[in-house]
C-alpha positions as a Markdown table, in Angstrom:
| # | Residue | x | y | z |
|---|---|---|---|---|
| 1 | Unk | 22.4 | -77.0 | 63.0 |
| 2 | Unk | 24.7 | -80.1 | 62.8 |
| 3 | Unk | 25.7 | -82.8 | 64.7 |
| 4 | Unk | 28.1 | -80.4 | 67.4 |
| 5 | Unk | 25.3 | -77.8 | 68.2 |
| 6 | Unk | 25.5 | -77.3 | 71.9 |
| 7 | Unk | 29.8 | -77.6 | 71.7 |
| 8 | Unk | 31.7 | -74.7 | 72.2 |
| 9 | Unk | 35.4 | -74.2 | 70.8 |
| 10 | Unk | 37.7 | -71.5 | 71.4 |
| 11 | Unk | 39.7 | -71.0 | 68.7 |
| 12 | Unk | 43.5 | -69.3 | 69.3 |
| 13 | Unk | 44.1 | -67.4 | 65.9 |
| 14 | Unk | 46.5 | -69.2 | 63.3 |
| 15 | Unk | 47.5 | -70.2 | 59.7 |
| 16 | Unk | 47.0 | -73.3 | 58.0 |
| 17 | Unk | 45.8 | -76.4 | 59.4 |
| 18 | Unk | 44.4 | -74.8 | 62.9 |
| 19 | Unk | 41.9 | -72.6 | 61.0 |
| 20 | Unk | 41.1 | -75.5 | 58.4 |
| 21 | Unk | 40.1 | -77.3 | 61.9 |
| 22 | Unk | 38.1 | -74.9 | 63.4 |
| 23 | Unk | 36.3 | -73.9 | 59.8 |
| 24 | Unk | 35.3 | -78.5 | 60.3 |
| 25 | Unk | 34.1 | -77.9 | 63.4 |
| 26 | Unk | 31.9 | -75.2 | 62.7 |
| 27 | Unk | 30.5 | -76.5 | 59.9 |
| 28 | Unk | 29.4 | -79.5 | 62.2 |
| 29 | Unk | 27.4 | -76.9 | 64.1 |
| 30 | Unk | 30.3 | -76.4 | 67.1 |
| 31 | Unk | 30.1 | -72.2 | 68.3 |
| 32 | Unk | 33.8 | -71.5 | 67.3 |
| 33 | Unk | 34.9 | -67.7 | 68.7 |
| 34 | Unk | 38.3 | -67.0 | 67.2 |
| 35 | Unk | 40.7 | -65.5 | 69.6 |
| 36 | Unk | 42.4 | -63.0 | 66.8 |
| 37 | Unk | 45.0 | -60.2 | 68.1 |
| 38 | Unk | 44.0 | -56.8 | 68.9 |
| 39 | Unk | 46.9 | -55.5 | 67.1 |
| 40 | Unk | 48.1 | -55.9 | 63.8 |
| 41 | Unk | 50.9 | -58.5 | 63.9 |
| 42 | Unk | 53.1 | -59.6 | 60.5 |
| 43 | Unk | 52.7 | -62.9 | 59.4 |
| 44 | Unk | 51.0 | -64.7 | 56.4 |
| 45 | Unk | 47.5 | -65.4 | 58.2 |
| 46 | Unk | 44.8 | -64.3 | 55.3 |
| 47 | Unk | 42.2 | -61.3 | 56.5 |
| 48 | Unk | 39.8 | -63.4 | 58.5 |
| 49 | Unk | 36.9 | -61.3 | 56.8 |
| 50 | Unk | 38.2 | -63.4 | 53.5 |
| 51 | Unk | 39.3 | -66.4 | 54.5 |
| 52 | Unk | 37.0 | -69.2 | 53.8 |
| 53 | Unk | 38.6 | -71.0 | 56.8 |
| 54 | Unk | 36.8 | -68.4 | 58.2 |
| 55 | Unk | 33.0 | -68.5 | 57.3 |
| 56 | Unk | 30.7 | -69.7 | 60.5 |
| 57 | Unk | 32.8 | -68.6 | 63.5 |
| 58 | Unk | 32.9 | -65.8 | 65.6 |
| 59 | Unk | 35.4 | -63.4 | 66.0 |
| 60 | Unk | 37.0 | -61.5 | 69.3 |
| 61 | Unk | 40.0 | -59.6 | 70.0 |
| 62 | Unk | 42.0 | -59.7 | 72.7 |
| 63 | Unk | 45.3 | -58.4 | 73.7 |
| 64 | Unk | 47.1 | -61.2 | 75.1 |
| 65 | Unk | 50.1 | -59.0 | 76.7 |
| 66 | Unk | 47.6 | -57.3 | 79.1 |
| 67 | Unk | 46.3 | -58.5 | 81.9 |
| 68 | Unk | 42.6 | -57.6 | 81.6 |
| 69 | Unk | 42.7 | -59.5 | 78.1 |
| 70 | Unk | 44.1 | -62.6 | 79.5 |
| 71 | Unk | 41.4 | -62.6 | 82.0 |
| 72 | Unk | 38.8 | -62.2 | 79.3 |
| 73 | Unk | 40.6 | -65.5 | 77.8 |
| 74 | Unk | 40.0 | -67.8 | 80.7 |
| 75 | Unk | 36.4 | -66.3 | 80.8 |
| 76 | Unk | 36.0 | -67.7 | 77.5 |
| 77 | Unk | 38.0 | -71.4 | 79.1 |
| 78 | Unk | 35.9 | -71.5 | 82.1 |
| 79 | Unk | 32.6 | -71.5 | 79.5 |
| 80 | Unk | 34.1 | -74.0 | 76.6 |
| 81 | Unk | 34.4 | -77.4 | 75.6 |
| 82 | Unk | 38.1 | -77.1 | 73.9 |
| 83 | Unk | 40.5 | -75.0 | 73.0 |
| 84 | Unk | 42.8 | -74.9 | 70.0 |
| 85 | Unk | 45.8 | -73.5 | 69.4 |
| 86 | Unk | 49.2 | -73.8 | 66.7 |
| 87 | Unk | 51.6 | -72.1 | 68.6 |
| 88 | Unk | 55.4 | -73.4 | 69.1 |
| 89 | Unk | 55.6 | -75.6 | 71.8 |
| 90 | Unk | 55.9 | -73.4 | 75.3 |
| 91 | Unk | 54.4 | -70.1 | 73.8 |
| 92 | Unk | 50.6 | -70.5 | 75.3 |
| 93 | Unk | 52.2 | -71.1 | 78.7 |
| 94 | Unk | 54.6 | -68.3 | 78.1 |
| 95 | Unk | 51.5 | -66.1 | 77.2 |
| 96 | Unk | 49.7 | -67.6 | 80.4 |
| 97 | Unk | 47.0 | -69.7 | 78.7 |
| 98 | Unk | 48.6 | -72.9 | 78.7 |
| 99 | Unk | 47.3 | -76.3 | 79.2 |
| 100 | Unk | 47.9 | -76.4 | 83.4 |
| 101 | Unk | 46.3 | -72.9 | 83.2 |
| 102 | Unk | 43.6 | -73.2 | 81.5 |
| 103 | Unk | 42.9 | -77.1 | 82.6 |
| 104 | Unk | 42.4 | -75.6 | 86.2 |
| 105 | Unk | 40.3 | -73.2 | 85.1 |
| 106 | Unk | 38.2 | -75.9 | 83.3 |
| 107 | Unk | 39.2 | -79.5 | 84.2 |
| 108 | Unk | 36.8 | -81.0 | 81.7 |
| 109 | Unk | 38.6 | -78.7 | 78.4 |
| 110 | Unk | 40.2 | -80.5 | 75.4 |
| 111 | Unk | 43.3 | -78.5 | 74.3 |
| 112 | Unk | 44.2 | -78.9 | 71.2 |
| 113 | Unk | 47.7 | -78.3 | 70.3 |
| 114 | Unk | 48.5 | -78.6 | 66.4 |
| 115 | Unk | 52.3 | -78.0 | 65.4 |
| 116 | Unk | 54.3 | -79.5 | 63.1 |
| 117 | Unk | 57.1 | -81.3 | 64.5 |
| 118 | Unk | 54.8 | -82.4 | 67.8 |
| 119 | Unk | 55.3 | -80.8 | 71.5 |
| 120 | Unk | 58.4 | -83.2 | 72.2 |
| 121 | Unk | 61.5 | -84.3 | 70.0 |
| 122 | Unk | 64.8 | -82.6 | 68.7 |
| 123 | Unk | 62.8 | -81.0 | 66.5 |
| 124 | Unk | 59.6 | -79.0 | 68.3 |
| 125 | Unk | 60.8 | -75.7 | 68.8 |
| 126 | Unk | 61.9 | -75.6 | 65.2 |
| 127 | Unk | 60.9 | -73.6 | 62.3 |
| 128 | Unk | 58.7 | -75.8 | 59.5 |
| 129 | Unk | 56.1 | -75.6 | 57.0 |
| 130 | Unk | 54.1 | -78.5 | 55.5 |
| 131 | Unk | 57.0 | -79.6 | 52.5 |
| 132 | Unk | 59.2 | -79.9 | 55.8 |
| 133 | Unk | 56.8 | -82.0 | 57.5 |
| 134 | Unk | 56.0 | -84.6 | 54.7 |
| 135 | Unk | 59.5 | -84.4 | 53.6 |
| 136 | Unk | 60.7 | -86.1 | 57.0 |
| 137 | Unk | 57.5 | -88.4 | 57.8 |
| 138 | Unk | 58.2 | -90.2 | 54.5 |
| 139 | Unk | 55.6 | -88.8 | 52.1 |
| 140 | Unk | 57.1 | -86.5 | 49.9 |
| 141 | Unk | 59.7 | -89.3 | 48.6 |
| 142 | Unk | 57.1 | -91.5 | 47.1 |
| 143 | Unk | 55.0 | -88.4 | 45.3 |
| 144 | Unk | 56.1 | -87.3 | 41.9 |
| 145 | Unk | 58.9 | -88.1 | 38.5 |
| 146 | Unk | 62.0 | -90.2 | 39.1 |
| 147 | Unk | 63.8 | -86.7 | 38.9 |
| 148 | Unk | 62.4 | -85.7 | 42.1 |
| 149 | Unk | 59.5 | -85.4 | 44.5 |
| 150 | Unk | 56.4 | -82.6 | 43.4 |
| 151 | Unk | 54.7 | -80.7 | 46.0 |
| 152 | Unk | 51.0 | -81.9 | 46.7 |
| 153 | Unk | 50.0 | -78.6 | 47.4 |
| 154 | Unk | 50.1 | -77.9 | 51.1 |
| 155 | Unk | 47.3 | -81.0 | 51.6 |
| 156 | Unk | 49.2 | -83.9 | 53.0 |
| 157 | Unk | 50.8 | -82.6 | 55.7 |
| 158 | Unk | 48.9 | -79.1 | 57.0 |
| 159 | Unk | 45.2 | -80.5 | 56.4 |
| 160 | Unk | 45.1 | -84.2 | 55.5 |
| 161 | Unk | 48.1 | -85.0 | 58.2 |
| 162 | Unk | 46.9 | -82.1 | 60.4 |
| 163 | Unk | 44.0 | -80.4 | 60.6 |
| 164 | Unk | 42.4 | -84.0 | 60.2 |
| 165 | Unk | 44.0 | -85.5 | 63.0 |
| 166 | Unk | 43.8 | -82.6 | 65.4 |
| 167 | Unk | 39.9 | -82.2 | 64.4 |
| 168 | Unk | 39.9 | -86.5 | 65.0 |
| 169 | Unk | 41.9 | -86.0 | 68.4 |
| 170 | Unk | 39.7 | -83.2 | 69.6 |
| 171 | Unk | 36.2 | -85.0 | 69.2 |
| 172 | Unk | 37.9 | -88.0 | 70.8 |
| 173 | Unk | 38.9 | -86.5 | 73.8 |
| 174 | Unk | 35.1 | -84.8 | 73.9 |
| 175 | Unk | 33.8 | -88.2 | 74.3 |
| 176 | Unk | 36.3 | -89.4 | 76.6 |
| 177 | Unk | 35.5 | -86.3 | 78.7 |
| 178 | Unk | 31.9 | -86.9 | 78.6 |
| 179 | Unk | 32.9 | -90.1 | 80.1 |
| 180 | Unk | 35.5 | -89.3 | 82.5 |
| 181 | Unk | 34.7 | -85.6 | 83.8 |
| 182 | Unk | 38.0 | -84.6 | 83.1 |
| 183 | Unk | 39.7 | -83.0 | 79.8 |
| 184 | Unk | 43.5 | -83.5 | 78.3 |
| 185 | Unk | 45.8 | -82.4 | 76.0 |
| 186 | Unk | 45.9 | -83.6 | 72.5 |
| 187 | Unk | 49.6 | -83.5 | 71.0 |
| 188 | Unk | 48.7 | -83.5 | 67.2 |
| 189 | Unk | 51.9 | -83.7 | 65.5 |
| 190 | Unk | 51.5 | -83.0 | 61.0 |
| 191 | Unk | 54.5 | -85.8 | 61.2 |
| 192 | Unk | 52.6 | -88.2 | 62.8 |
| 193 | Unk | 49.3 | -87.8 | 61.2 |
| 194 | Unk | 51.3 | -87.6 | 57.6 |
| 195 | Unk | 53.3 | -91.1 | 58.5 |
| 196 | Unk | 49.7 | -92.6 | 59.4 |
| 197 | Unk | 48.6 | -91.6 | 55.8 |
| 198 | Unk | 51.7 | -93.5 | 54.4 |
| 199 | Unk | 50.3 | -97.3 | 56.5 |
| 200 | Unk | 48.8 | -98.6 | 53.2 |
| 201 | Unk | 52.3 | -98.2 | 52.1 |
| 202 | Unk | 53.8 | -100.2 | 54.4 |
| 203 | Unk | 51.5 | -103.2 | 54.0 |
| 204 | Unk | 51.9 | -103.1 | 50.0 |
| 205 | Unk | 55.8 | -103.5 | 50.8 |
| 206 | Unk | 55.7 | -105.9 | 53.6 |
| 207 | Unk | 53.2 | -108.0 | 50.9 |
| 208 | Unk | 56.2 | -107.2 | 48.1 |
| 209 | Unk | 53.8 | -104.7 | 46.1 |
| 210 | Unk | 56.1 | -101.6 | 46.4 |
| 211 | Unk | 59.2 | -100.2 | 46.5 |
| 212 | Unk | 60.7 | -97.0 | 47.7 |
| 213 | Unk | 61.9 | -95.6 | 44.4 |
| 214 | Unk | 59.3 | -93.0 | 43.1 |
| 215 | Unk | 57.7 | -93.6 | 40.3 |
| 216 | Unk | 58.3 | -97.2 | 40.4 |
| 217 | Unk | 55.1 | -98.5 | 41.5 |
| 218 | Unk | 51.3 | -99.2 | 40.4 |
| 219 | Unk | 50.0 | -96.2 | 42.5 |
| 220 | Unk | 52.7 | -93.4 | 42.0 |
| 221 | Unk | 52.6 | -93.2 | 38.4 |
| 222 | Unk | 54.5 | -95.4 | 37.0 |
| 223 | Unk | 51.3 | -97.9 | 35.9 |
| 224 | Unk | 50.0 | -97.0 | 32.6 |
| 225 | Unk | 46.3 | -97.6 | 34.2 |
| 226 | Unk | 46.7 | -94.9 | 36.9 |
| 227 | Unk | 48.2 | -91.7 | 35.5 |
| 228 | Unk | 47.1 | -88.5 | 33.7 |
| 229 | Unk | 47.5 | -88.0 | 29.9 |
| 230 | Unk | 46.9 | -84.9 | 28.2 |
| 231 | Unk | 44.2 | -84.1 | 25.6 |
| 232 | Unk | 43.6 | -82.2 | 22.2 |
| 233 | Unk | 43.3 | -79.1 | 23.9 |
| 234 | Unk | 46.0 | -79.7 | 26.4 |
| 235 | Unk | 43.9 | -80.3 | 29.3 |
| 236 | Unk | 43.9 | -83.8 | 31.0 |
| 237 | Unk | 42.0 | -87.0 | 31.7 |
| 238 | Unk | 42.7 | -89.1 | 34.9 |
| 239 | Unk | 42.8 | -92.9 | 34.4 |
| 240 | Unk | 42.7 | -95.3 | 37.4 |
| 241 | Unk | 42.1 | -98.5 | 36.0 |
| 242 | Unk | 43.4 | -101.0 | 38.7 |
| 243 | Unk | 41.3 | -104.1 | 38.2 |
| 244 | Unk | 40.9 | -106.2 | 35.3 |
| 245 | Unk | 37.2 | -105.2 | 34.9 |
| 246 | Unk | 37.4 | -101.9 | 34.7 |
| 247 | Unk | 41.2 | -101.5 | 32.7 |
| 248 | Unk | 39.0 | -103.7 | 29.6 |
| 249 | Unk | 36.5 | -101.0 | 29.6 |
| 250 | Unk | 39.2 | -98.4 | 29.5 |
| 251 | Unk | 40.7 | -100.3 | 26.5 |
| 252 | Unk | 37.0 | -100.3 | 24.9 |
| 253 | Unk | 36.9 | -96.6 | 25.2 |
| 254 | Unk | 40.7 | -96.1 | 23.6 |
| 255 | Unk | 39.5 | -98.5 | 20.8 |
| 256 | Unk | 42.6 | -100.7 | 21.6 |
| 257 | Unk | 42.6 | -104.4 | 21.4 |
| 258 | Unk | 43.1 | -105.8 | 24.7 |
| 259 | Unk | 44.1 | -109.4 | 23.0 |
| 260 | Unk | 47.1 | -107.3 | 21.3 |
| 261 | Unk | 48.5 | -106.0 | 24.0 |
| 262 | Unk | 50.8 | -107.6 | 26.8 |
| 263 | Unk | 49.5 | -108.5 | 30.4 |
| 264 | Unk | 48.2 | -105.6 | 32.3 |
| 265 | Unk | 50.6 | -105.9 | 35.4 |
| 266 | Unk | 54.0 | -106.8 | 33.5 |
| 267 | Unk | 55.9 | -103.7 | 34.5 |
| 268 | Unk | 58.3 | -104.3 | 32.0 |
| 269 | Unk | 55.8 | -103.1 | 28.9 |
| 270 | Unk | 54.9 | -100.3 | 31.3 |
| 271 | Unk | 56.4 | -97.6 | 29.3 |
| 272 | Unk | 55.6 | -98.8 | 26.3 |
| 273 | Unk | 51.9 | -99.0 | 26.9 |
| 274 | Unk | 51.9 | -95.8 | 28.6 |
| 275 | Unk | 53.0 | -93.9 | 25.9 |
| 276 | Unk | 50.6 | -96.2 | 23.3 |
| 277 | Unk | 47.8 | -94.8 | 26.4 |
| 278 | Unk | 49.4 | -90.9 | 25.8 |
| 279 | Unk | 49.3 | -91.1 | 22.1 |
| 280 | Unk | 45.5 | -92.7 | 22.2 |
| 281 | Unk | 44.4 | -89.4 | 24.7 |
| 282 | Unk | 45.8 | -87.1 | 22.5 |
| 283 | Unk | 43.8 | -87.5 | 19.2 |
| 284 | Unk | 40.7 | -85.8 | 21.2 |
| 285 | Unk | 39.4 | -83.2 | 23.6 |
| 286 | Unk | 39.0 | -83.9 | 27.3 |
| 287 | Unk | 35.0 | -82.9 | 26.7 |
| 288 | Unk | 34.6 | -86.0 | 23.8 |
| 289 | Unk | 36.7 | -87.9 | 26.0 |
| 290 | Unk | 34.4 | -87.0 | 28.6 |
| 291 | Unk | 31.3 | -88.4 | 26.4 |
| 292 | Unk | 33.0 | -91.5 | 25.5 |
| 293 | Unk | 33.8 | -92.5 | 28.8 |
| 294 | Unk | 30.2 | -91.3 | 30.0 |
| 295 | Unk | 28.7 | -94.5 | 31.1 |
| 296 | Unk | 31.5 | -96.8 | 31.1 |
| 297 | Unk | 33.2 | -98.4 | 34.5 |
| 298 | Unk | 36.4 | -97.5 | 33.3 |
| 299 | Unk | 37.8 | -95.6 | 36.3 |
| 300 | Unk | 38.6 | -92.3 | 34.6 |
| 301 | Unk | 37.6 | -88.6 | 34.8 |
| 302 | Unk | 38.1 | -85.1 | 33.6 |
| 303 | Unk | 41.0 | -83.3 | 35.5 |
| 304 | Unk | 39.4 | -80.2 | 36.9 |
| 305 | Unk | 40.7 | -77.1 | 38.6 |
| 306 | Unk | 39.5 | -75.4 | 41.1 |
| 307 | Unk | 36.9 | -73.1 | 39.2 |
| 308 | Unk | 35.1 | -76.1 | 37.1 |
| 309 | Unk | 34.6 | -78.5 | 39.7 |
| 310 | Unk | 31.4 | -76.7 | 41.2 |
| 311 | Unk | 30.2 | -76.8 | 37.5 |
| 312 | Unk | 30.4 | -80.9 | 37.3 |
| 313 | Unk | 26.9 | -82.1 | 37.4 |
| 314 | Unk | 27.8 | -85.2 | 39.8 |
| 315 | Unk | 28.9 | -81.9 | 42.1 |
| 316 | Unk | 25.9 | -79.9 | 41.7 |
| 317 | Unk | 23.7 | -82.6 | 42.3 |
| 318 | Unk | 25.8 | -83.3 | 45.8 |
| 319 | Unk | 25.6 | -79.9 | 46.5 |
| 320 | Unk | 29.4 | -80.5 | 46.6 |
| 321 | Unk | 30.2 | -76.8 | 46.3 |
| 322 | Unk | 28.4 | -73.3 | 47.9 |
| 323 | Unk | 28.1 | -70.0 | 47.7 |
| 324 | Unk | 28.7 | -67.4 | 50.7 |
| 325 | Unk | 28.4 | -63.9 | 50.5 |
| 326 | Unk | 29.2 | -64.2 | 46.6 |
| 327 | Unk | 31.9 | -66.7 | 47.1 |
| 328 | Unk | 31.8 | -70.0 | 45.4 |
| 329 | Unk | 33.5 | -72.2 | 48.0 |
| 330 | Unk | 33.2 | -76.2 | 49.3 |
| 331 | Unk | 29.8 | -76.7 | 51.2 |
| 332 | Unk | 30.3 | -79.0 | 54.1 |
| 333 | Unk | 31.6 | -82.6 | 54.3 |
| 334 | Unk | 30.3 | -85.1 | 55.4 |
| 335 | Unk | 26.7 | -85.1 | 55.0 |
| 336 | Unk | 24.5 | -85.9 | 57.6 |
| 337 | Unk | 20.8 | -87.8 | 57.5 |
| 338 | Unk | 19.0 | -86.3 | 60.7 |
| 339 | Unk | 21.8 | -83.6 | 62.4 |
| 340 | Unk | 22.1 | -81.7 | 58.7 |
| 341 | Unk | 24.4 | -79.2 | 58.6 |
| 342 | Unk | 23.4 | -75.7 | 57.8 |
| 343 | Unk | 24.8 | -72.9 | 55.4 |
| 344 | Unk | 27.7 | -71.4 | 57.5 |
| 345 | Unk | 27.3 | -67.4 | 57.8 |
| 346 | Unk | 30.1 | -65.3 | 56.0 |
| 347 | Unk | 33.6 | -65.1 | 57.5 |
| 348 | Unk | 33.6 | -61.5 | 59.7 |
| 349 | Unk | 36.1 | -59.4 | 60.0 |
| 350 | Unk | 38.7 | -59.3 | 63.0 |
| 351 | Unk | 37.1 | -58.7 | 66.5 |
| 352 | Unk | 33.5 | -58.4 | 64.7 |
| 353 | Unk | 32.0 | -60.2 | 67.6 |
| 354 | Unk | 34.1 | -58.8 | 70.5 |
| 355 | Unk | 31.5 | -56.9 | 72.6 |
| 356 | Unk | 28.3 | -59.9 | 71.1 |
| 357 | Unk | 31.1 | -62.4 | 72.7 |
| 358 | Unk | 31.7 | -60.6 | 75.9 |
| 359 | Unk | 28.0 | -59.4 | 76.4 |
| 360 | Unk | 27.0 | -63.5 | 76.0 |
| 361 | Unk | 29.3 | -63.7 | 78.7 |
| 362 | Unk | 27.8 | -61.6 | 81.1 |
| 363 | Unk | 29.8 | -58.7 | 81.1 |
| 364 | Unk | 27.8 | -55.3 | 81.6 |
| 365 | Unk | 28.6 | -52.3 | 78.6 |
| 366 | Unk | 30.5 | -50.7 | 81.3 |
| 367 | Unk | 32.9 | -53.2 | 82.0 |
| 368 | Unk | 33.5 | -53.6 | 78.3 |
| 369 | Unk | 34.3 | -50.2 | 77.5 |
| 370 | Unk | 36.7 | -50.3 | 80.7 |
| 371 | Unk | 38.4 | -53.4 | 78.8 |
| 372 | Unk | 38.6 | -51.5 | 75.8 |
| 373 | Unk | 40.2 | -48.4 | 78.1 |
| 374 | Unk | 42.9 | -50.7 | 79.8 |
| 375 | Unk | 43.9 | -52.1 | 76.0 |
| 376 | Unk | 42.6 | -55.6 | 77.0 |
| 377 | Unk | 40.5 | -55.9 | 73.5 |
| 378 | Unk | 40.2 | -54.6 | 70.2 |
């Protein structure tokens, strides 16, 4: 059932990086209830019952505003081993399910607070999404042309610099609590955990190997022997060919003479050899590209999108990708040798599991349809 069978996580609904989190977690084999509103409330959260974020969890609604559904809540605390939540710093307390509240409810809890700016600073209470995030922690700059930066999808900041580090923070505190008896608050900030992601950075620069201009640099681009060049049948081939050993082999596979050309780190030729490398990539298809390269420690690969990665046979033979309820979808990561990780069930739909949820609790069928009376669930 994976390695977090036994762990419980209460999971306060959300977009973005909080449900990424909770979909980790679960996939580990941690019981994740989702804590969704009883009421239909605006925003741009996806319908859980088709949210991938959403497979292997449970689902329960609970009206917030009431007090019967708060109590419910801190039910749920009092029998968990964290809680996570993506509000704006000072709405859970607000709402009465805080840190100090639930904390002396259950003094062993993690809480898990994901936001972007982080609880503290100028900045917490205000507005963001991910390209704000990155743009201020220092990634965005040094992704894209010359022109300007390009958008990495929403994957630096929300899930690599969020979801990541809150999922990270959470499993720390887990141990610590095992340890200590007593639970904490982790402060995961999509800032902070972007800005970590930029430390190789930092060394390359103190070491003289980058520079802050974009597209400037062996990593970003600029190198002829890590970039994307456009086939036949405008699709694309990725080439990362950083050492000498592997940049010969993709100069075997071009059919260019290595001896003809200048050294392989002499940024000044850069351009030139890059558009000798474009030229070379567009005589054939990415598949005979595909099968030239097939064999060869040359560091490069077919660009895929989203629908023909599960059909790569290095992913089907990783099991890389699943299907759920008809829904092709990532299976999940990382794999484990003894504590192997199930097939998550299909997402359900909001409050699916409200009375299974309350009944595990030990609450009798009458005192649920009293809770549903008083408005305290969905």
């Amino acid at each position: 059932m994976g390695p977090l069978a036994g762990i419980r996580i209460i999971e306060m609904k959300g977009i973005g990086p909080g449900p990424y989190a909770g979909m980790l977690l679960a996939d580990l084999g941690a019981e994740v209830i989702v804590v969704e509103r009883s009421t239909k409330a605006s925003g741009i959260a996806l319908p859980s019952a088709l949210d991938v974020n959403s497979r292997g969890k449970k689902s329960i609604a609970l009206n917030l505003k009431t007090e019967s559904g708060l109590r419910v809540l801190m039910q749920l605390v009092g029998n968990a081993d964290a809680l996570i939540e993506g509000f704006r710093p000072g709405v859970a307390e607000r709402l009465g399910f805080g840190p100090s509240a639930c904390l002396k409810v259950n003094p062993k809890l993690v809480y898990g607070r994901m936001t972007g700016w982080g609880q503290t600073g100028p900045l917490a209470h205000s507005a963001g999404h991910d390209i704000n995030y990155i743009a201020l922690s220092g990634a965005l700059a040094g992704i894209g042309g010359k022109e300007k930066p390009a958008i990495p999808l929403n994957l630096v900041g929300d899930y690599a610099g969020g979801s990541l580090f809150l999922v990270m923070g959470v499993l720390a505190a887990l141990l610590e609590a095992g340890k200590s008896g007593q639970g904490q608050v982790v402060d995961a900030a999509i800032t902070e955990g972007s800005a970590s992601l930029m430390s190789l950075f930092y060394s390359l620069a103190n070491l003289g190997a980058w520079a802050p201009q974009r597209h400037s640099n062996f990593l970003d681009g600029a190198a002829h022997f890590y970039d994307t060049y456009i086939t036949a049948d405008d699709k694309c081939m990725a080439v990362g060919a950083i050492e000498p050993a592997f940049y010969s082999a993709l100069l075997a596979g071009l059919a260019i003479d290595e001896a003809s050309l200048p050294a392989q780190n002499d940024v000044r030729f850069w351009p030139e050899l890059k558009a000798k490398f474009a030229a070379a990539f567009k005589t054939k298809t990415r598949a005979a590209w595909c099968e030239i390269f097939d064999g060869r420690d040359a560091c490069v690969a077919p660009v895929l999108d989203y629908t023909e990665a599960p059909a790569h046979p290095h992913n089907i033979a990783r099991e890389a990708f699943i299907e759920i309820a008809g829904i092709q979808q990532p299976a999940p990561a990382p794999k484990f040798s003894r504590s192997v990780c199930t097939t998550p069930a299909p997402p359900q739909a909001e409050g699916a599991d409200t009375e299974t949820v309350l009944a595990a609790l030990g609450l009798a069928p009458d005192e649920i349809a009293r809770l549903k009376a008083e408005g305290g669930i969905g």
